[in-house]
N, CA, C and O atoms as CSV, one atom per row, in Angstrom:
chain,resi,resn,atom,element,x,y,z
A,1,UNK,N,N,93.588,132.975,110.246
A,1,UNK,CA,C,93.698,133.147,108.808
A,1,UNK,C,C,93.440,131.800,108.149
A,1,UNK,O,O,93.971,130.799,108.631
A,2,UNK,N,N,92.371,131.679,106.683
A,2,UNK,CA,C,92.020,130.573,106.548
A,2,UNK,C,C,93.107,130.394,105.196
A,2,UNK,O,O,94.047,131.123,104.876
A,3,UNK,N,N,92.774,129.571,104.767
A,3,UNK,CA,C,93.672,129.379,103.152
A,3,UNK,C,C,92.954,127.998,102.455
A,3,UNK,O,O,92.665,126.829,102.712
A,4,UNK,N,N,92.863,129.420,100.964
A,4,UNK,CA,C,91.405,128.479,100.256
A,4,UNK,C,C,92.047,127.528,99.544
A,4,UNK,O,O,92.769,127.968,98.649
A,5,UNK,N,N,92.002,126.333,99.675
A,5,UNK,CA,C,92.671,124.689,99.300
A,5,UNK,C,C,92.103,124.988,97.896
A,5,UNK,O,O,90.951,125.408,97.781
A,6,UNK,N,N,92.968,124.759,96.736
A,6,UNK,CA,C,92.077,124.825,95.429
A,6,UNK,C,C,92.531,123.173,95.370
A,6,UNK,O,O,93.444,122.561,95.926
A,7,UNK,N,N,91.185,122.648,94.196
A,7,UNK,CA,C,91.795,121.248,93.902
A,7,UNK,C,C,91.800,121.380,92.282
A,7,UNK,O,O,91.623,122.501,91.805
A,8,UNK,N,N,91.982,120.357,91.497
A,8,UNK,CA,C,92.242,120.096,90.705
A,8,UNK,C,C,91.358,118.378,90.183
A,8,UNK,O,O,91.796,117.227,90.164
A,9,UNK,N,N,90.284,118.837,89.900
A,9,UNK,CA,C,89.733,117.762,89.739
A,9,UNK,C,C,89.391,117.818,88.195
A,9,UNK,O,O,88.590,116.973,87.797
A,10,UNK,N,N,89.756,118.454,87.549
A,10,UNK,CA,C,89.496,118.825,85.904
A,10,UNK,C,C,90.519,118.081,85.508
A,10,UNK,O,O,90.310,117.425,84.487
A,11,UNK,N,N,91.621,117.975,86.031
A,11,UNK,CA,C,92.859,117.981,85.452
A,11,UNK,C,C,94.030,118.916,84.764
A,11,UNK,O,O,95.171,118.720,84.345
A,12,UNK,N,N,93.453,119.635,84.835
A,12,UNK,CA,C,94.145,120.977,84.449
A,12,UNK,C,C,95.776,121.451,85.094
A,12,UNK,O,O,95.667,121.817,86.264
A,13,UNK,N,N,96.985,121.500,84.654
A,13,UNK,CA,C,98.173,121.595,85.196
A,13,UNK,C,C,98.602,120.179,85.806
A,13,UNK,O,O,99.314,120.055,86.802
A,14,UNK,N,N,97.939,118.902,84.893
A,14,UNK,CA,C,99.014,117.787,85.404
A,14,UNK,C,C,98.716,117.350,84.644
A,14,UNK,O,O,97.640,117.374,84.046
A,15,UNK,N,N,100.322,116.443,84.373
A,15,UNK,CA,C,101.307,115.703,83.211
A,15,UNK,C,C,100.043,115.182,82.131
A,15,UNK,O,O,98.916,114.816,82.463
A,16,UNK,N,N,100.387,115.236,81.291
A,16,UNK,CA,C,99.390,114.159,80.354
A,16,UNK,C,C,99.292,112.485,80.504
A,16,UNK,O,O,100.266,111.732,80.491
A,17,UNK,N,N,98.227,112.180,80.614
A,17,UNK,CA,C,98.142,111.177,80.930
A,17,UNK,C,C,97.751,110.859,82.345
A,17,UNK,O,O,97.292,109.736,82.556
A,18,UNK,N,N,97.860,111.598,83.216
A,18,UNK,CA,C,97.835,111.372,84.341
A,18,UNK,C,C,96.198,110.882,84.918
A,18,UNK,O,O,95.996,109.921,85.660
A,19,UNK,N,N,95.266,111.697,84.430
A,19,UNK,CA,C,93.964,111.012,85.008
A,19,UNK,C,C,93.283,109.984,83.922
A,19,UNK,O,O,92.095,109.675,84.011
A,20,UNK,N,N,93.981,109.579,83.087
A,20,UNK,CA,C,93.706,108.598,82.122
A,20,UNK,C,C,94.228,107.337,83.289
A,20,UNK,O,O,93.473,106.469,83.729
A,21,UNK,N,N,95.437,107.464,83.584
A,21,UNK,CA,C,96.294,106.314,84.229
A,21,UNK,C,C,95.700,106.052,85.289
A,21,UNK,O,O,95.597,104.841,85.483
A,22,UNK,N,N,95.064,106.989,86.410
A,22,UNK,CA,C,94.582,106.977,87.348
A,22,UNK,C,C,92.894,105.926,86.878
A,22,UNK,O,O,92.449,104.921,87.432
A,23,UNK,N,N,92.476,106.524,85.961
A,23,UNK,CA,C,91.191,105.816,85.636
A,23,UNK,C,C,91.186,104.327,85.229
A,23,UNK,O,O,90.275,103.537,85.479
A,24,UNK,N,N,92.476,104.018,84.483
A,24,UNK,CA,C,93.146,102.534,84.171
A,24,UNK,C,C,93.529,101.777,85.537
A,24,UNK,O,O,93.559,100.548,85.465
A,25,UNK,N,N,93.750,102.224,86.463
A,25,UNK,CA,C,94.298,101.714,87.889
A,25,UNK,C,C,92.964,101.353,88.351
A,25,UNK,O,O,92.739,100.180,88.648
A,26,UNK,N,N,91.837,102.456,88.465
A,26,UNK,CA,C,91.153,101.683,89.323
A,26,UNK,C,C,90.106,101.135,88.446
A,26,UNK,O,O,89.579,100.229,89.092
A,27,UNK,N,N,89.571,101.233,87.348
A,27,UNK,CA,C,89.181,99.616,86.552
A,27,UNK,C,C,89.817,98.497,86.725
A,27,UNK,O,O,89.207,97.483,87.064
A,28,UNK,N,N,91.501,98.512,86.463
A,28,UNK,CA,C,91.986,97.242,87.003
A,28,UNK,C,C,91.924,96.904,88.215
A,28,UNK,O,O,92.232,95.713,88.264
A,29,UNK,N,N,91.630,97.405,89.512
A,29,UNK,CA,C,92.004,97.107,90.283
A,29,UNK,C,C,90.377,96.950,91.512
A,29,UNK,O,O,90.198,96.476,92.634
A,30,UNK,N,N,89.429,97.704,90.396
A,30,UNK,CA,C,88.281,97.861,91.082
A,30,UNK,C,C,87.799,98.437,92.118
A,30,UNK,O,O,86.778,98.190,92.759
A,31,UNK,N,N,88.631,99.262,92.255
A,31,UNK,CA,C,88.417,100.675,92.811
A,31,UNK,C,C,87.894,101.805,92.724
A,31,UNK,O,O,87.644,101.936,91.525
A,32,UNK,N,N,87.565,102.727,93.272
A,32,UNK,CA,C,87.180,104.254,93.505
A,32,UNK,C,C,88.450,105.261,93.147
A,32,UNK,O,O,89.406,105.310,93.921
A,33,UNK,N,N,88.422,105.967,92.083
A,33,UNK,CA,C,89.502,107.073,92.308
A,33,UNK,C,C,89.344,107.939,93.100
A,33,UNK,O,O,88.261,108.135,93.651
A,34,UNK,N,N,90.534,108.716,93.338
A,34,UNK,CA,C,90.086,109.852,94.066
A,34,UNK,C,C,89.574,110.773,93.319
A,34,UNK,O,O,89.889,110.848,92.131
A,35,UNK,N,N,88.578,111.744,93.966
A,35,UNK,CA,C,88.180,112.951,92.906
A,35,UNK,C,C,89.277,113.684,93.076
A,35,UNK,O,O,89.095,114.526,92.196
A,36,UNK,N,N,90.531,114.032,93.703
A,36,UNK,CA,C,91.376,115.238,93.315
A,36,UNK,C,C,92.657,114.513,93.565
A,36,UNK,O,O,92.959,113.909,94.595
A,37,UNK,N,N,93.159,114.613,92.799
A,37,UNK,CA,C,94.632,114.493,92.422
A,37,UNK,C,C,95.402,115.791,93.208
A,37,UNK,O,O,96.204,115.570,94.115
A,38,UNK,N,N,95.115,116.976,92.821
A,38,UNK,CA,C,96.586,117.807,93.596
A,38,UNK,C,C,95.162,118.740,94.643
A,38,UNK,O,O,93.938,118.620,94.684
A,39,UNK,N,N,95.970,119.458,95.212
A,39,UNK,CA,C,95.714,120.260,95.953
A,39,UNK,C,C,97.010,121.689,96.452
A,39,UNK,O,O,98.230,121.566,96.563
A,40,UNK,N,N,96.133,122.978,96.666
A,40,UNK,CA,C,96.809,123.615,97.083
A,40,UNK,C,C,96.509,123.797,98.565
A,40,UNK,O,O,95.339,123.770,98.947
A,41,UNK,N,N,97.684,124.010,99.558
A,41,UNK,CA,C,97.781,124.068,100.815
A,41,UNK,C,C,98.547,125.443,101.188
A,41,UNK,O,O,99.193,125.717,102.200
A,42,UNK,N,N,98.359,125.954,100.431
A,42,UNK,CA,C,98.767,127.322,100.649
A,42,UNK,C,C,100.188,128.145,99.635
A,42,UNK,O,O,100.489,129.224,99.125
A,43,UNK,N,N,100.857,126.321,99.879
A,43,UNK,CA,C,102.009,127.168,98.760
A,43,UNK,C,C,102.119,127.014,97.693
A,43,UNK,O,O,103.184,127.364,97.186
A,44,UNK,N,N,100.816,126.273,96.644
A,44,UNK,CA,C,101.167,125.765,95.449
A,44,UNK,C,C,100.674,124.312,95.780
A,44,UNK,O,O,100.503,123.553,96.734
A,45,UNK,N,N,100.549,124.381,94.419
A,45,UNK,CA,C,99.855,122.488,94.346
A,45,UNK,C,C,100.846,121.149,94.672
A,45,UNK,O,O,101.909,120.907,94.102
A,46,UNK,N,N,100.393,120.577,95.435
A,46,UNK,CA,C,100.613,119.587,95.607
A,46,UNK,C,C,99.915,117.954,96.025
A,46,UNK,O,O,98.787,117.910,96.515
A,47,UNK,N,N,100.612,116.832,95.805
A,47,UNK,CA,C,99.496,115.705,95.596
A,47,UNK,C,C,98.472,115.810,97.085
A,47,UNK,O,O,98.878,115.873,98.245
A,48,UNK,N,N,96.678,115.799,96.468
A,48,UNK,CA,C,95.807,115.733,97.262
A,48,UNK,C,C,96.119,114.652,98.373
A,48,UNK,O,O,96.821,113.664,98.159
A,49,UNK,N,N,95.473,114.972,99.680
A,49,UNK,CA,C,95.485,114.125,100.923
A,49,UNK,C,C,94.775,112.890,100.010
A,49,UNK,O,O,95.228,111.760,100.194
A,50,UNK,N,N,94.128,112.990,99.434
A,50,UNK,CA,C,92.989,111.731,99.102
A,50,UNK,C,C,94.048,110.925,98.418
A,50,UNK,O,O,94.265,109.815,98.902
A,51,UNK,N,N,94.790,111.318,97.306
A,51,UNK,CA,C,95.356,110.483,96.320
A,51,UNK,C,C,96.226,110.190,96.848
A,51,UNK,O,O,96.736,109.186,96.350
A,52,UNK,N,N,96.838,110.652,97.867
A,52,UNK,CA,C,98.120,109.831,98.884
A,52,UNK,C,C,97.608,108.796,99.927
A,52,UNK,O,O,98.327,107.853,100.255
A,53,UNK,N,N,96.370,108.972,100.446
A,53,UNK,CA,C,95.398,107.831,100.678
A,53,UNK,C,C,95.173,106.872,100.193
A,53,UNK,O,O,95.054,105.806,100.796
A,54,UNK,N,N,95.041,107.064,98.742
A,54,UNK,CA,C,94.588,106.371,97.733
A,54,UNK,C,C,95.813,105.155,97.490
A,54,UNK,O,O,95.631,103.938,97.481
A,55,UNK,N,N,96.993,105.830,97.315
A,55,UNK,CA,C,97.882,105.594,96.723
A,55,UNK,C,C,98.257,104.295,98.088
A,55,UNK,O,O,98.218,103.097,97.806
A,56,UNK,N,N,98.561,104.725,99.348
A,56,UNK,CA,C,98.655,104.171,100.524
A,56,UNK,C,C,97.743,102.802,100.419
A,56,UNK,O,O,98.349,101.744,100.244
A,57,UNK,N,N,96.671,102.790,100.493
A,57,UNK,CA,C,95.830,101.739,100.438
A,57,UNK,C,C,95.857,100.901,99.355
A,57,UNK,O,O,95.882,99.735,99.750
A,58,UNK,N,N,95.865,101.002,97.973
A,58,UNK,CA,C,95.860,100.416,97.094
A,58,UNK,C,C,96.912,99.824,95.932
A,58,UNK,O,O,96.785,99.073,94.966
A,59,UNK,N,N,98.078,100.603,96.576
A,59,UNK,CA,C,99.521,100.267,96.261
A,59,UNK,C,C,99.869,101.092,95.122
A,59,UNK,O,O,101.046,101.049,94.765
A,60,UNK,N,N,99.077,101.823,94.494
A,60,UNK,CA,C,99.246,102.543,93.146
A,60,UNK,C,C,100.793,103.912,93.566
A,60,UNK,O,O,100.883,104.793,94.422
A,61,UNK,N,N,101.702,103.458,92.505
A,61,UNK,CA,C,102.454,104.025,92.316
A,61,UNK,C,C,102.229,105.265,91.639
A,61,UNK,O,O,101.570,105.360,90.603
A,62,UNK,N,N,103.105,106.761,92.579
A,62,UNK,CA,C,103.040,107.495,92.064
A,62,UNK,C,C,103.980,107.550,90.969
A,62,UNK,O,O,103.543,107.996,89.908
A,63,UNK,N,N,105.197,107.180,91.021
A,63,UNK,CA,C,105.903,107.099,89.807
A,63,UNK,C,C,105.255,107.060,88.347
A,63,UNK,O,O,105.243,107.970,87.518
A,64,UNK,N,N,104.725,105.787,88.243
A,64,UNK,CA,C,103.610,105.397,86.784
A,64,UNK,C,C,102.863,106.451,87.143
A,64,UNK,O,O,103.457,107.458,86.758
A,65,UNK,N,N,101.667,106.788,87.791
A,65,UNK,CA,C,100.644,107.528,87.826
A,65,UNK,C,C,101.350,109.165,87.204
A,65,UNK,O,O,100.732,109.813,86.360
A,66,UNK,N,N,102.265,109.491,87.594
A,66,UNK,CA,C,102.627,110.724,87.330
A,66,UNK,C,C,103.414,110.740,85.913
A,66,UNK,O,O,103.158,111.338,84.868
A,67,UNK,N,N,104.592,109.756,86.310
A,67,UNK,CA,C,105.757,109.997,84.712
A,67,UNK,C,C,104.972,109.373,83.733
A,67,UNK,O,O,104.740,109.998,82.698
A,68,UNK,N,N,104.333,107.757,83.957
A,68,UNK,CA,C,103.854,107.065,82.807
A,68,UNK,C,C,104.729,106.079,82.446
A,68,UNK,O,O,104.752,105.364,81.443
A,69,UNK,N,N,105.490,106.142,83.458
A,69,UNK,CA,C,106.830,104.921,83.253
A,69,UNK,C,C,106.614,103.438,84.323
A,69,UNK,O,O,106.257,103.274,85.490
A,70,UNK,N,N,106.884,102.871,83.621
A,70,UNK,CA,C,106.630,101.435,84.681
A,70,UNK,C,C,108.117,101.131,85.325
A,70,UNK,O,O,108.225,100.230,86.156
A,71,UNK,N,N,109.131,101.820,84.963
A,71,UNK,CA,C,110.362,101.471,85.712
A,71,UNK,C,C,110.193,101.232,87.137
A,71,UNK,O,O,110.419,100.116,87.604
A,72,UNK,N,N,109.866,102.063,87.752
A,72,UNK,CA,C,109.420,101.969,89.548
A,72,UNK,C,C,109.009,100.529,89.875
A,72,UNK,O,O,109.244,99.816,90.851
A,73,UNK,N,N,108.267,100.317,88.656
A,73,UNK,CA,C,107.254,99.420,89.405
A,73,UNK,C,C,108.250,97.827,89.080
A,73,UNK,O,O,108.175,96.878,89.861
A,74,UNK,N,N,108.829,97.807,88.253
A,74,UNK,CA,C,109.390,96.975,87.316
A,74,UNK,C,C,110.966,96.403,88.612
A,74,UNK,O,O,111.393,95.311,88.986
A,75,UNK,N,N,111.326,97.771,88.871
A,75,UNK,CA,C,112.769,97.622,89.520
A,75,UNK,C,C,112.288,97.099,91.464
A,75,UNK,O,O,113.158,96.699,92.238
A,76,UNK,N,N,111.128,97.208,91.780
A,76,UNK,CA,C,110.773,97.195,93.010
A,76,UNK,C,C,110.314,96.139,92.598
A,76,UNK,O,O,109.970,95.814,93.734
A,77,UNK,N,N,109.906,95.071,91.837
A,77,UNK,CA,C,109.523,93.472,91.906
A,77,UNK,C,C,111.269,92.895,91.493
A,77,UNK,O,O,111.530,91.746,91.850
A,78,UNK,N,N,112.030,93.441,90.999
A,78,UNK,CA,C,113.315,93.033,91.208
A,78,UNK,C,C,113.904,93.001,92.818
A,78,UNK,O,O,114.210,92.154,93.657
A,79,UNK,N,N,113.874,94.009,92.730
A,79,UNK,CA,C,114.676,94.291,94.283
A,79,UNK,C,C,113.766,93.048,95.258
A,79,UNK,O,O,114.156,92.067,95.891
A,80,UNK,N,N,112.712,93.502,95.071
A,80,UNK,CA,C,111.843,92.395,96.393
A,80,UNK,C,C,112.018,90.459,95.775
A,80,UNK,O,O,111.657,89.438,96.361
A,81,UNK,N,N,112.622,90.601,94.579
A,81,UNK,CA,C,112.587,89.039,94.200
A,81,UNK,C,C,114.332,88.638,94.895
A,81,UNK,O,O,114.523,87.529,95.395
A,82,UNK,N,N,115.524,89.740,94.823
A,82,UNK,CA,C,116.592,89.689,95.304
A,82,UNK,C,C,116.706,89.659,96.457
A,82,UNK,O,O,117.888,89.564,96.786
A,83,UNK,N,N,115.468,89.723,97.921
A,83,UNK,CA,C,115.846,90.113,98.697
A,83,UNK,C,C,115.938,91.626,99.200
A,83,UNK,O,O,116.501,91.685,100.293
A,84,UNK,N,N,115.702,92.355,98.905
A,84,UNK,CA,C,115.610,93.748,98.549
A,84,UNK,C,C,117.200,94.652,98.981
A,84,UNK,O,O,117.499,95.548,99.771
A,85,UNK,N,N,117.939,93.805,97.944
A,85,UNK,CA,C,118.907,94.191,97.457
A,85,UNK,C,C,118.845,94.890,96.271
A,85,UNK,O,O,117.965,94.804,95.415
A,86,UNK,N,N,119.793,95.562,96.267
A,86,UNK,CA,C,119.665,96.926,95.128
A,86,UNK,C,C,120.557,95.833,93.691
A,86,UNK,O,O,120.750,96.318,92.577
């Protein structure tokens, strides 16, 4: 039994902002985006193999990429300046 992977490369059913932010990441960073952000694997969408690739290699936070919040990113250069103490 096969199961047809839909992607989501329109953007369609994710957060606002989200492939704007993605497109701001890799201008800054001079990169390739991924073409698909989510994917379905049978049970419903979830983040594409590529953009967890993506994300893996190039350090891009899903936090910002998804909420639009820089807290993640903000509290993890704390923690790593403390020692990575909370």
């Amino acid at each position: 039994m096969t199961t047809e992977k839909r992607a989501s490369a329109t953007g369609v059913g994710l957060p606002t902002g989200v492939k704007e932010r993605l497109s701001q990441f890799a201008a800054w960073t001079g990169t390739k985006p991924p073409s698909r952000v989510t994917e379905d694997q049978g049970d419903g969408l979830t983040f594409s193999t590529e953009l967890l690739d993506f994300a893996n290699d190039t350090g891009l936070s899903l936090d910002w990429l998804w909420l639009g919040t820089p807290r993640s990113l903000i509290l993890g250069a704390f923690r790593a300046a403390q020692g990575g103490r909370a």
